[in-house]
TORPAMAR-193530 format. One line per 4 residues: their letters; for each residue x, y negated, z of C-alpha. Coordinates in Angstrom, 2 decimals. Layout:
N
A> X/Y/Z; ...
//
This chain:
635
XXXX> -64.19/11.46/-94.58; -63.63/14.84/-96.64; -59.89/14.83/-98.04; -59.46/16.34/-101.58
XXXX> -57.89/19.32/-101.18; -54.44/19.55/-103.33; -54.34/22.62/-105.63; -51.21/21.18/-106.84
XXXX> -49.24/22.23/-103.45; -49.29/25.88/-102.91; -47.11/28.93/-101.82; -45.82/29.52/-104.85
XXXX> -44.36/25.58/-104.70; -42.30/26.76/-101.75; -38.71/27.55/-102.90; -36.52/29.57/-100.89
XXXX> -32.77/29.71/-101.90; -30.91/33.34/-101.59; -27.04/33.27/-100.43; -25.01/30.13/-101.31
XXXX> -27.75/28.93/-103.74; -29.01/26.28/-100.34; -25.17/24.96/-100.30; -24.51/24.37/-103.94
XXXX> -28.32/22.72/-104.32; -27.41/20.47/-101.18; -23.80/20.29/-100.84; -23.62/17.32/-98.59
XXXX> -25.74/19.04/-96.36; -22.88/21.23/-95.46; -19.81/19.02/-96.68; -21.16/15.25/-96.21
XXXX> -20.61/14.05/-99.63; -19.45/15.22/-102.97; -17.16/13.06/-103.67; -13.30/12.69/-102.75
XXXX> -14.21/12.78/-99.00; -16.23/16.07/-99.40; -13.77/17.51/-102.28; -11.02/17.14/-99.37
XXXX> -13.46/18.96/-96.64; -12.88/22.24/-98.91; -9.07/22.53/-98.22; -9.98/21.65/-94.23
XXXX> -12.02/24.44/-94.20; -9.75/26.79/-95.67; -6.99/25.72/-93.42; -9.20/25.82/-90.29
XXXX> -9.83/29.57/-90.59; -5.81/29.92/-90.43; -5.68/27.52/-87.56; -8.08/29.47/-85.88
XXXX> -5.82/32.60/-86.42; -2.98/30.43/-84.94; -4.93/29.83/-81.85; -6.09/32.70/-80.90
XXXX> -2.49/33.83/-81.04; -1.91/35.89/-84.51; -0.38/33.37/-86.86; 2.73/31.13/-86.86
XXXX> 3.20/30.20/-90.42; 0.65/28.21/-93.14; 1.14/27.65/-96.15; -0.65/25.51/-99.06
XXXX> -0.20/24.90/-102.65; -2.00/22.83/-104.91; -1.60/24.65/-108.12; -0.94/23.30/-111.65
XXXX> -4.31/24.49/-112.87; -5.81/21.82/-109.96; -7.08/24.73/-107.80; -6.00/25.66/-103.92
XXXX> -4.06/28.17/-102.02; -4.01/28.80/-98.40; -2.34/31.37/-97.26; -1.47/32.56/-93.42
XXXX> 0.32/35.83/-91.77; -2.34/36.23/-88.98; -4.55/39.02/-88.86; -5.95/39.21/-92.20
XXXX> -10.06/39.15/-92.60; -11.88/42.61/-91.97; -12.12/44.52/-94.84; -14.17/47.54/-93.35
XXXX> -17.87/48.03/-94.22; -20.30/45.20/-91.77; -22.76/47.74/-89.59; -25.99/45.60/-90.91
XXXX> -24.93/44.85/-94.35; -23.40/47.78/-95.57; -20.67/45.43/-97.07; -16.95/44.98/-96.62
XXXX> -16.77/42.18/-93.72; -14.24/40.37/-96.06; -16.94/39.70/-98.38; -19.81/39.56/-95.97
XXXX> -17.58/36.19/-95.08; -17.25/34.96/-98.17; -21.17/35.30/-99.62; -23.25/34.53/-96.04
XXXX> -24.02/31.80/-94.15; -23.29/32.22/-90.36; -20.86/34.71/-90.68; -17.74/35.60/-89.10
XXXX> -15.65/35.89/-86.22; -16.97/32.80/-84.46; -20.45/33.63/-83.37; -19.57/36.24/-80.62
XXXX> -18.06/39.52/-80.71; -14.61/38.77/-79.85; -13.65/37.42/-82.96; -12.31/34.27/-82.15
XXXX> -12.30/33.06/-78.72; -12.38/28.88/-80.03; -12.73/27.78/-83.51; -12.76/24.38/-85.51
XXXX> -14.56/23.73/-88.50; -17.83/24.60/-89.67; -18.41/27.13/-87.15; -18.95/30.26/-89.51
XXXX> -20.23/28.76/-92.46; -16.82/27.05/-93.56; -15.26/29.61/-95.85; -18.71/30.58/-97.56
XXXX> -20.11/26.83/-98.15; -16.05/26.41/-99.81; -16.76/29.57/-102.02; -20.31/28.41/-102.69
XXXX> -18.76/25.01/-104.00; -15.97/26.64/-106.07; -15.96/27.53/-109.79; -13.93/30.65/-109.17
XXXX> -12.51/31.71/-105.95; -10.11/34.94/-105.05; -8.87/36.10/-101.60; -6.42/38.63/-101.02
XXXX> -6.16/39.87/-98.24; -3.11/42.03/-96.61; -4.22/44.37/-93.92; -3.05/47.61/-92.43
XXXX> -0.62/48.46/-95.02; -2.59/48.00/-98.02; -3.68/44.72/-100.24; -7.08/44.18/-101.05
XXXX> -8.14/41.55/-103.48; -12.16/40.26/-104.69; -12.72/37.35/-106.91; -16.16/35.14/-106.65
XXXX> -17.49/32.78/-109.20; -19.63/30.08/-108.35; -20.28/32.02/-104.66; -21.38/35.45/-106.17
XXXX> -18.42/38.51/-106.22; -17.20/39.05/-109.85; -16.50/42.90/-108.77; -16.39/45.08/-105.68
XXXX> -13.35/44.65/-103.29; -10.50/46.81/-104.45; -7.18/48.04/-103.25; -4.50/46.70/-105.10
XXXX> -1.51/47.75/-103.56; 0.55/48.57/-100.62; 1.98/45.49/-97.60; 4.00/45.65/-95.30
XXXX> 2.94/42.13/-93.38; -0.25/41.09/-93.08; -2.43/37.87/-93.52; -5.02/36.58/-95.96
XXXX> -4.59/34.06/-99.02; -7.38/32.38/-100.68; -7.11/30.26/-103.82; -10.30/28.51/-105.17
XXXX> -11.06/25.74/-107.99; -13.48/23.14/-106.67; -16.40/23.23/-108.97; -16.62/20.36/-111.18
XXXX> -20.21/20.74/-111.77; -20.51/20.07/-108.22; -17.92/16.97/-107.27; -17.38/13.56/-108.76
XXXX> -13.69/14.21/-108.93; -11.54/17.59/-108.37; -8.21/15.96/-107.95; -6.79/16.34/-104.74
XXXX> -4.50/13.45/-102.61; -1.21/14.80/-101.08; -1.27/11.85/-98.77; -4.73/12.49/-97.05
XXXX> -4.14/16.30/-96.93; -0.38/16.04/-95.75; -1.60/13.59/-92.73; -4.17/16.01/-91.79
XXXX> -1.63/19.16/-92.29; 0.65/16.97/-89.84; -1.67/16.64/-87.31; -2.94/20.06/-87.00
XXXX> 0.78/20.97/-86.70; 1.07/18.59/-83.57; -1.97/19.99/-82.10; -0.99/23.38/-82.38
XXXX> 2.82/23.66/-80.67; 4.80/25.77/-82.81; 2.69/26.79/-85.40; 4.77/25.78/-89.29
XXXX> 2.64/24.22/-92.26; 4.08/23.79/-95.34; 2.22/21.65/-97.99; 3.34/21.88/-101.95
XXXX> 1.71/19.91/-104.69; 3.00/21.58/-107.66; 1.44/19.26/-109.89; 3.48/16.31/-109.19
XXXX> 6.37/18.11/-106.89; 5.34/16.34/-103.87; 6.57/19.23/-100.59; 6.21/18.92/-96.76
XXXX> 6.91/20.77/-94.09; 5.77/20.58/-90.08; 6.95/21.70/-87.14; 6.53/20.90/-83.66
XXXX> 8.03/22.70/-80.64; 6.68/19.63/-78.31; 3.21/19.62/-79.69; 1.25/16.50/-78.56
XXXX> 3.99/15.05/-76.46; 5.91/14.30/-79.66; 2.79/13.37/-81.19; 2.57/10.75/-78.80
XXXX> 6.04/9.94/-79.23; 5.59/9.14/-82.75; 2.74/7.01/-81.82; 4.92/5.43/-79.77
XXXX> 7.82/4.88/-82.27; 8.30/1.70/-82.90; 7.29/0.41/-79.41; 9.33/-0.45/-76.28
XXXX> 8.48/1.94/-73.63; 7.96/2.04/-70.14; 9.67/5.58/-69.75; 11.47/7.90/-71.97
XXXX> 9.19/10.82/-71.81; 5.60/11.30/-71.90; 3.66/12.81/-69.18; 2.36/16.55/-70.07
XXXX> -0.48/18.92/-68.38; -1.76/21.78/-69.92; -4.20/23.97/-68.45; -7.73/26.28/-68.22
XXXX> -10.54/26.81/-66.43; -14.02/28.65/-67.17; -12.87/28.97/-70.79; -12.00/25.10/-71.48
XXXX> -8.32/24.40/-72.48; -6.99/21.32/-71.62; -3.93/19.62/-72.97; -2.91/15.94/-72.24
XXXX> -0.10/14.10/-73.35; 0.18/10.06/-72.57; 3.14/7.59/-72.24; 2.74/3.78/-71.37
XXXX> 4.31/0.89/-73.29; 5.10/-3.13/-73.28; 1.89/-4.10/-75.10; -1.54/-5.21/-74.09
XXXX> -3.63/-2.44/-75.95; -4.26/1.31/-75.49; -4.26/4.12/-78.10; -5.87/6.96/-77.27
XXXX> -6.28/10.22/-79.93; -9.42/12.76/-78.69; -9.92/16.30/-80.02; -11.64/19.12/-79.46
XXXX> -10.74/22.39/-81.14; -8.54/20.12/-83.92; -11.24/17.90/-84.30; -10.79/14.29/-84.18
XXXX> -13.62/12.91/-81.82; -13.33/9.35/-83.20; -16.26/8.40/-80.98; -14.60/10.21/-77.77
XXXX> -16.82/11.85/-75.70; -17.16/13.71/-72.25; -13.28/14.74/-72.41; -12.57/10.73/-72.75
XXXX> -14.74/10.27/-70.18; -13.28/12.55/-67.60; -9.37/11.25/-68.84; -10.31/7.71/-68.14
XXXX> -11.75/8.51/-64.57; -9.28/10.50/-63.23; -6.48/8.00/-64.97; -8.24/4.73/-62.92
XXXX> -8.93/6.78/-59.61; -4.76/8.53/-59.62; -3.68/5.10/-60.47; -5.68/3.34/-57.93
XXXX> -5.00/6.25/-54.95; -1.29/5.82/-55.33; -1.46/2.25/-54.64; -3.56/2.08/-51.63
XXXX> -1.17/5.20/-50.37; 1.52/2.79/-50.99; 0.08/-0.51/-50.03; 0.77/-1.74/-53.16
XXXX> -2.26/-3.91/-53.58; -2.75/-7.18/-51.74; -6.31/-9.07/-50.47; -8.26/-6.05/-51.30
XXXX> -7.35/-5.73/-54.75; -8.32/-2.93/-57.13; -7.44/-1.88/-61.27; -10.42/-1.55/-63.69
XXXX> -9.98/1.37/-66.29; -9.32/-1.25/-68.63; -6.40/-2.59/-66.29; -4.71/1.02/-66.54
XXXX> -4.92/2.17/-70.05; -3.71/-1.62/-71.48; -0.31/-0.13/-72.86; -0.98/3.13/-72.63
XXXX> -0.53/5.76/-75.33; -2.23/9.25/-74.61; -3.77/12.25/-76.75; -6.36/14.80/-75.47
XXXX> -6.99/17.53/-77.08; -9.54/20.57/-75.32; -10.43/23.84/-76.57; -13.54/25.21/-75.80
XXXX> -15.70/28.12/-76.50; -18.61/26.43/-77.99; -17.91/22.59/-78.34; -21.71/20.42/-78.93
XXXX> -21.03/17.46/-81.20; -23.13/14.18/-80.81; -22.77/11.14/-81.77; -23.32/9.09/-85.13
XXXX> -20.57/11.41/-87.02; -20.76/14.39/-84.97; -17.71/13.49/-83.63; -18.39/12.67/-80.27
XXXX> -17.78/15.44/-77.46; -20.86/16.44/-75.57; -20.49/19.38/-73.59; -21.21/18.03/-70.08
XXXX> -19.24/20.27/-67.92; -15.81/19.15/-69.48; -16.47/15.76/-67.78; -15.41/17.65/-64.69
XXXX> -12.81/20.01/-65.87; -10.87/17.23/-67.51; -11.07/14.67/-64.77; -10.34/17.04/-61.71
XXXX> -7.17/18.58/-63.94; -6.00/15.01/-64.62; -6.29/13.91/-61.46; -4.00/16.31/-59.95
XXXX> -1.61/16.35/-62.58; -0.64/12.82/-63.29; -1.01/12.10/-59.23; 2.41/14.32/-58.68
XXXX> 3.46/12.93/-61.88; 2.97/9.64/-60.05; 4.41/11.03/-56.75; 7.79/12.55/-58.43
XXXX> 8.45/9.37/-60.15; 8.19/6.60/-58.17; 9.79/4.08/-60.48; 7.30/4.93/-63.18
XXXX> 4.34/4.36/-60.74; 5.24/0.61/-59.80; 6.07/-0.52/-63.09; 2.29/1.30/-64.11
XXXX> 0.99/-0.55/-61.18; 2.34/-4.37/-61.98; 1.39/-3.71/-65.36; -2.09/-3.13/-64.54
XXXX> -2.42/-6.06/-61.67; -0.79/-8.55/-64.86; -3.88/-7.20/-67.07; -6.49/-7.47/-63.85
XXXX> -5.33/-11.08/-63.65; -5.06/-11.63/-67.61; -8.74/-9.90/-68.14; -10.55/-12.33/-65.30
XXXX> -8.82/-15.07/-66.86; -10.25/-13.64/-70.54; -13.50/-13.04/-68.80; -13.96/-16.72/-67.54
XXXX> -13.04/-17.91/-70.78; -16.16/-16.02/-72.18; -18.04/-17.26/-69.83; -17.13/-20.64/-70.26
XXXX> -17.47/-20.28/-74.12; -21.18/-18.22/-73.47; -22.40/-21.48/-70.87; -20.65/-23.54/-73.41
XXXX> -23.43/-21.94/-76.50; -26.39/-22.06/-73.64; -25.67/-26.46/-73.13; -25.63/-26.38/-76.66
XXXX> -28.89/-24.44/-77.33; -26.77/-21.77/-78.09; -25.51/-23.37/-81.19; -23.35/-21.95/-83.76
XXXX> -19.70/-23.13/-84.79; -19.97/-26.53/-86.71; -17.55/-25.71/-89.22; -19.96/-22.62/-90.47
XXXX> -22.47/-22.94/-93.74; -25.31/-20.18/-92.09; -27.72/-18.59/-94.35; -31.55/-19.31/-94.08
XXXX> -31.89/-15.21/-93.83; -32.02/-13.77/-90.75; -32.16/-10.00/-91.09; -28.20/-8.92/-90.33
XXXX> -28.29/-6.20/-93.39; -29.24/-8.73/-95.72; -26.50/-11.29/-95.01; -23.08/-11.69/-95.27
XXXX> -20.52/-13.94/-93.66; -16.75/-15.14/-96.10; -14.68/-15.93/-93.81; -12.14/-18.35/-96.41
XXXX> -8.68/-19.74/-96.05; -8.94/-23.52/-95.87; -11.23/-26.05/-96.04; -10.61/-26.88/-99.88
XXXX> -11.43/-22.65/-100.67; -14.45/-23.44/-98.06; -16.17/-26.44/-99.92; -16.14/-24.75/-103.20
XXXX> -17.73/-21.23/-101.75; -20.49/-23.87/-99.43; -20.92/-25.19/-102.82; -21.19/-22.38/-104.96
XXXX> -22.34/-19.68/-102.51; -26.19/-18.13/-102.68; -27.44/-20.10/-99.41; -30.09/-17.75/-98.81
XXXX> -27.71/-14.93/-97.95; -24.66/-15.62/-97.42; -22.93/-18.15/-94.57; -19.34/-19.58/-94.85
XXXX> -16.97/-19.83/-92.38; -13.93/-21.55/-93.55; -10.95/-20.91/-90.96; -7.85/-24.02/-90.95
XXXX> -4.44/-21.84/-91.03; -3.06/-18.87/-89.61; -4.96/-17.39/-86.06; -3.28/-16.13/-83.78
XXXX> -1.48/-12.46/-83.94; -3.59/-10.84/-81.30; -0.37/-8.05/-81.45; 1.39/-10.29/-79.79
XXXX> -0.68/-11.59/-76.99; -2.80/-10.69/-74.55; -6.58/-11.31/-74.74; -6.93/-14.49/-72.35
XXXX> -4.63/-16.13/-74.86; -5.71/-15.01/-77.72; -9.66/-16.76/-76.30; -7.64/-20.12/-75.82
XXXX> -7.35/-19.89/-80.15; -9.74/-21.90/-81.01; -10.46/-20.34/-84.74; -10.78/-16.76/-82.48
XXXX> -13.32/-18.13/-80.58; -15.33/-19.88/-83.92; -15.25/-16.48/-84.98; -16.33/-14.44/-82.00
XXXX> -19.33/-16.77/-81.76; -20.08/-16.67/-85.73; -19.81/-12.85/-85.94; -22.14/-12.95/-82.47
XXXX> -21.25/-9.18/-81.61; -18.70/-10.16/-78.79; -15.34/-8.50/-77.69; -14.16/-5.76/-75.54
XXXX> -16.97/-4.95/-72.85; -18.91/-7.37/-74.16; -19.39/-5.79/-77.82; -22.52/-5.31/-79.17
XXXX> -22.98/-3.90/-82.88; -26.98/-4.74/-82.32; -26.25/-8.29/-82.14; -24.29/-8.30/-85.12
XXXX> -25.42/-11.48/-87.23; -24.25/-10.45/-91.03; -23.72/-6.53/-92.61; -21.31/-7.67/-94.37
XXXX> -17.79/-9.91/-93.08; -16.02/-10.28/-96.19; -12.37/-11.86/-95.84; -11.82/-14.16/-98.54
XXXX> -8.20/-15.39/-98.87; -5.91/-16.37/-101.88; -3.86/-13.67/-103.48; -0.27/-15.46/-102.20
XXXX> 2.03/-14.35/-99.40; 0.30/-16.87/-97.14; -3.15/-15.34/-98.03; -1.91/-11.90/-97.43
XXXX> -0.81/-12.94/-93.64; -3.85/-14.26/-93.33; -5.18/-11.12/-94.32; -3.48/-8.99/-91.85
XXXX> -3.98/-11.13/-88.93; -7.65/-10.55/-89.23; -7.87/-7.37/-90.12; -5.38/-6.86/-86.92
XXXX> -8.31/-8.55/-85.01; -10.98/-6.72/-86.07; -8.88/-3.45/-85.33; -7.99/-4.25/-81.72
XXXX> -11.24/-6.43/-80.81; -13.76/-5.50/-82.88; -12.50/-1.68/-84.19; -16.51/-0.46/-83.98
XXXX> -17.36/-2.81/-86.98; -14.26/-1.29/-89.11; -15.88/2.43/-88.14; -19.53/1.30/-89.49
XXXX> -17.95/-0.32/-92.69; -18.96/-3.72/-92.31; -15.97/-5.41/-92.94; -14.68/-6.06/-96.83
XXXX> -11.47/-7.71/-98.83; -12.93/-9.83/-101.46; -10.76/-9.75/-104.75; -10.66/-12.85/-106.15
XXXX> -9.51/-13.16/-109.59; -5.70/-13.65/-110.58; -6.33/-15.06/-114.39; -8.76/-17.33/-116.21
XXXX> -8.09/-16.39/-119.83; -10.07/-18.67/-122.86; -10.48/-18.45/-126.17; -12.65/-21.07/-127.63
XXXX> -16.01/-20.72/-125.65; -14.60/-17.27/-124.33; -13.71/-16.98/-120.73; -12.85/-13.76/-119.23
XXXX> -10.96/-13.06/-115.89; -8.33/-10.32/-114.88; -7.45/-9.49/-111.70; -3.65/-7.84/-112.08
XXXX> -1.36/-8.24/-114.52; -2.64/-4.91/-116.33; -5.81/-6.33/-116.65; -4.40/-9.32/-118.21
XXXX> -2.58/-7.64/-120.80; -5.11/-5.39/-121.73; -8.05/-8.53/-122.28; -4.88/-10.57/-124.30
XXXX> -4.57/-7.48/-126.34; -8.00/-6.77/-126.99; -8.15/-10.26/-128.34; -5.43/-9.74/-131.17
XXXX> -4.57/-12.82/-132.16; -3.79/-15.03/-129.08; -3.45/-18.77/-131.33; -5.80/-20.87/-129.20
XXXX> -5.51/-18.93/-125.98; -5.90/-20.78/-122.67; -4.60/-18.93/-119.59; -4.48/-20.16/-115.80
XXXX> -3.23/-18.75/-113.27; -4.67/-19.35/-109.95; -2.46/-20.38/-106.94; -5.37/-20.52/-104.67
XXXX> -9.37/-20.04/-104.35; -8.92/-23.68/-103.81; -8.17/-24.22/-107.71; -11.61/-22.20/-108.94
XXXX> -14.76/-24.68/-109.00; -17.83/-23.47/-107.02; -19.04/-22.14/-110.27; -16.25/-20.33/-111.29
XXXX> -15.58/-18.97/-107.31; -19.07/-17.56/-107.32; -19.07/-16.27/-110.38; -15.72/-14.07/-110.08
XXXX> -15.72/-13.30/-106.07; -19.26/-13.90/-104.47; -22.02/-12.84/-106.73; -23.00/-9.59/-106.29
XXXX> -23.72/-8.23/-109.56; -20.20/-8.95/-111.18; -17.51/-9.60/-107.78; -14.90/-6.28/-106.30
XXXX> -15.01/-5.98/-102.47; -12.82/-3.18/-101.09; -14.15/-1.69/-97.84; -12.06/-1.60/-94.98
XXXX> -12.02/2.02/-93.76; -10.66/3.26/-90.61; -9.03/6.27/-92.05; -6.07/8.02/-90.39
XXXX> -6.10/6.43/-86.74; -2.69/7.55/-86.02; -1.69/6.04/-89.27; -3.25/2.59/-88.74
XXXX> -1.83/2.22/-85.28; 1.79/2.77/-86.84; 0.88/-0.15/-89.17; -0.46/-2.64/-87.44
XXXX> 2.78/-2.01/-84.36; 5.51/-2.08/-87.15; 4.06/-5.31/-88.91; 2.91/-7.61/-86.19
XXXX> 4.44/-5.91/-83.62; 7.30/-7.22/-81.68; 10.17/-5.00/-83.11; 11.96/-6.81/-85.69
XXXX> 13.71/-3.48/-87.33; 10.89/-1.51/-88.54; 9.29/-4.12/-89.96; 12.18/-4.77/-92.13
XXXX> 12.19/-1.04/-92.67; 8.64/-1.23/-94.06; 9.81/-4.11/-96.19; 12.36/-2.46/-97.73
XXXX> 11.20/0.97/-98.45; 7.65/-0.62/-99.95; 8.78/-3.32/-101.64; 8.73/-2.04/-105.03
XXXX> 5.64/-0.43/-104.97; 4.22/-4.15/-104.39; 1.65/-5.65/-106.99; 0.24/-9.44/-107.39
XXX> 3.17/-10.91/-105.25; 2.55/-14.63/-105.82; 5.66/-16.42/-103.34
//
């Protein structure tokens, strides 16, 4: 067969794009999105070329503003960019910076010797994305200043005065051509301000939102160790201070910081250059084997195991606490996000450092070591107890033709992304959504009171809870080592409670769950809040429903005159019909489901320890310093 030839798709169709024009015609190319995620990605990338002055020794003081106008300024005393002309481009290396892809100090040459961010095309892809941006730069006694709009230079670089420090400051207004929103959030940039400031010992960042007066400082002489410390705050611990290595070899920087607690999970932070590797990687990998082997070594030296015994890596990290954080000269990123560590030879580095470190650790403190060791032979005999309780509940599913709970409506669809699974409080909630529900996609599993707070207990006792178990085998993705996001049954697991104290418990305890147990299907986004409404407002054959009190007021408003109003307001999903519960909370052209994200990990962990944690005090901390910032408190 002859195929028509397309006159339609020639050379001239082929569009190249000159400078910055690639970034700003695909910004989440270079940025991932363009909305509040990617608008906060600009001020990272700013930062990151300080922090990469602080770490290769030349700065020890950042500071950022945002302005009153809504733009950004980050300035730094390190080095100050280049200002001289670049040997190829015939350009000062200051602008050279700003204007080109893959270019700076990070490719070779001396420059830098590691480096986080975009690797060189950071700054640029931020000017590229800005409706005006300036840098000033202070260098060898004299100030230079050049001001770009949209990623082009307004004017050459001038001299604009004399300086007796030096350091650069750039200032730049997101464009809002470009990004759904341009207003920043002082909470998500001061919690990643704070953790750059742990991971670089010493180094002070100051954050100032002059818009609504918000300021914060950091400062950490301990670095990581206090980082883990603060991880650690509101937890009983198994000794007073952390365990600390820091060390190089062939060009990899290793620092390691890790304390143990009374508690049956582990937290452990990864990085590499400042980034967080949420999905770990070879530095993980070489931390958890030299952990299991030190751990295990001691007790054989010391005949501290009986009938051939022997910890699992699981058995030694359940209570412990530990960040990692490796600089290297040129880190690979794999993974999903790009945020999983894949150079191969810090495996090695990592492990053989860690080893030898935490084994005198182990050998000058004695004490420390035993307690270690009985915690981990508890968890060995916890875990086989945990793991013939899955087995008996997996033989259980096989003798019943591998059957699913009784109490759960299924769909009749069977591709996971087209289902979803409400998990609802009570059975009365639960036969209105079985009644109301579309049965084609989504399945019901209606859970009778309160499971138990897996904070609290260890994982062979939280399998004995029989609503656990109903949901382990709904969900179908098992736990721990047994997790597997491919045999996930439903995209979506929506938690559908009512909008009382009780309901909010409920809430938690689940989402607690999912975070310990199940944390991979919080990273993918597959589980949601449903919102169910608070009000059912009539007026004559009007209905309309509000879902806050501000809502309320604003439909009994728009209705003027409110003679002949009818208002409920619902205790529980128990008191909607199945019409009215699908209607307002399960069909999805008209219901609100907020996505649980997993966010700041350091944050989360702080959460879920102070409120179903065993420590009375900061939970009645939290209370009290959050209490008035509570809405839809139905007691």
């Amino acid at each position: 067969m002859v195929k028509k030839q397309n006159s339609d798709y020639m050379a001239k169709n082929i569009q190249v794009l000159e400078g910055l024009e690639a970034v700003r015609k695909r910004p989440a190319m270079y940025i991932g999105s363009t909305s509040s995620r990617g608008l906060h990605h600009l001020v990272y990338e700013a930062v990151d070329n300080s922090i990469d002055e602080a770490m290769a020794g030349h700065c020890t003081e950042v500071k950022v503003f945002i302005e009153d106008d809504g733009s950004v300024t980050v300035m730094d005393d390190g080095r100050g960019i280049p200002v001289d002309l670049h040997p190829q481009v015939k350009r000062p290396a200051v602008e050279v910076v700003m204007t080109k892809l893959h270019a700076g100090g990070k490719f070779g040459g001396g420059g830098y010797k590691v480096s986080g961010g975009l690797h060189g095309v950071g700054i640029s892809v931020v000017n590229g994305l800005s409706e005006w941006l300036e840098v000033t730069v202070n260098r060898d006694g004299k100030q230079y200043f050049q001001r770009y709009r949209r990623g082009a230079p307004e004017a050459d670089l001038s001299v604009i005065g004399q300086c007796e420090t030096s350091g650069t400051m750039v200032r730049f207004k997101p464009d809002s051509e470009i990004f759904n929103t341009t207003e920043f959030s002082f909470e998500v940039l001061s919690k990643r301000f704070r953790e750059l400031a742990y991971l670089n010992r010493g180094l002070n960042i100051s954050f100032e939102d002059k818009i609504t007066s918000n300021k914060v400082s950091y400062h950490y002489e301990g670095g990581i160790e206090e980082f883990v410390e603060m991880l650690n705050k509101h937890k009983e611990t198994v000794h007073p201070r952390p365990f600390y290595m820091h060390d190089s070899k062939d060009d990899v920087e290793v620092e390691i910081a890790l304390q143990y607690f009374n508690g049956y999970n582990e937290n452990i932070l990864t990085y590499a250059n400042n980034i967080h590797t949420i999905e770990g990687g070879t530095h993980l990998i070489g931390f958890k084997s030299a952990l299991t082997r030190s751990i295990n070594d001691y007790a054989k030296r010391y005949k501290l195991f009986k009938n051939g015994e022997k910890l699992s890596g699981d058995d030694v990290r359940e209570g412990c606490t530990a960040v990692i954080s490796v600089k290297i000269l040129d880190p690979q990123f794999e993974g999903q996000t790009k945020t999983q560590l894949g150079n191969s030879e810090v495996k090695g580095i990592v492990d053989s450092m860690c080893y030898e470190k935490f084994n005198i650790f182990l050998e000058e403190n004695p004490a420390i070591a035993r307690k270690v060791i009985s915690m981990g032979l508890t968890a060995s005999r916890a875990r086989e107890a945990a793991r013939k309780a899955r087995e008996l509940t997996r033989r259980k599913n096989a003798l019943d033709g591998g059957s699913l709970p009784g109490k759960l409506a299924d769909c009749s669809e069977r591709k996971p992304e087209l289902c979803e699974l409400y998990i609802v409080e009570g059975d009365s909630a639960g036969g209105s959504a079985k009644q109301g529900r579309d049965r084609r996609t989504q399945a019901i599993l209606p859970l009778r009171g309160k499971i138990i707070n897996v904070e609290k207990a260890r994982l062979d006792k939280s399998l004995s809870n029989e609503e656990i178990r109903t949901l382990i085998t709904a969900i179908g993705t098992g736990i721990g080592d047994d997790f597997d996001i491919e045999k996930l049954r439903y995209g979506k697991i929506i938690i559908m409670t009512d909008a009382d104290v009780d309901g909010a418990h409920i809430r938690t305890l689940l989402l607690t769950f999912f975070y310990r147990y199940m944390k991979k299907l919080v990273s993918a986004g597959n589980v949601f809040i449903a919102c169910p409404p608070l009000f059912q407002i009539k007026k004559g054959k009007a209905v309309k429903y509000a879902y806050d009190e501000r809502e309320k007021d604003k439909i009994l408003n728009e209705m003027g005159d409110t003679r002949g109003v009818t208002m409920q307001r619902y205790k529980g999903l128990g008191e909607m019909d199945a019409e009215q519960l699908y209607e307002t909370t399960m069909d999805i052209n008209t219901r609100i489901l907020m996505q649980v994200a997993e966010g700041d990990a350091a944050e989360a962990e702080q959460i879920f320890t102070v409120l179903m944690g065993t420590q009375v005090e900061p939970r009645r901390e939290f209370i009290e310093t959050y209490a008035r910032q509570v809405k839809n408190l139905d007691i």
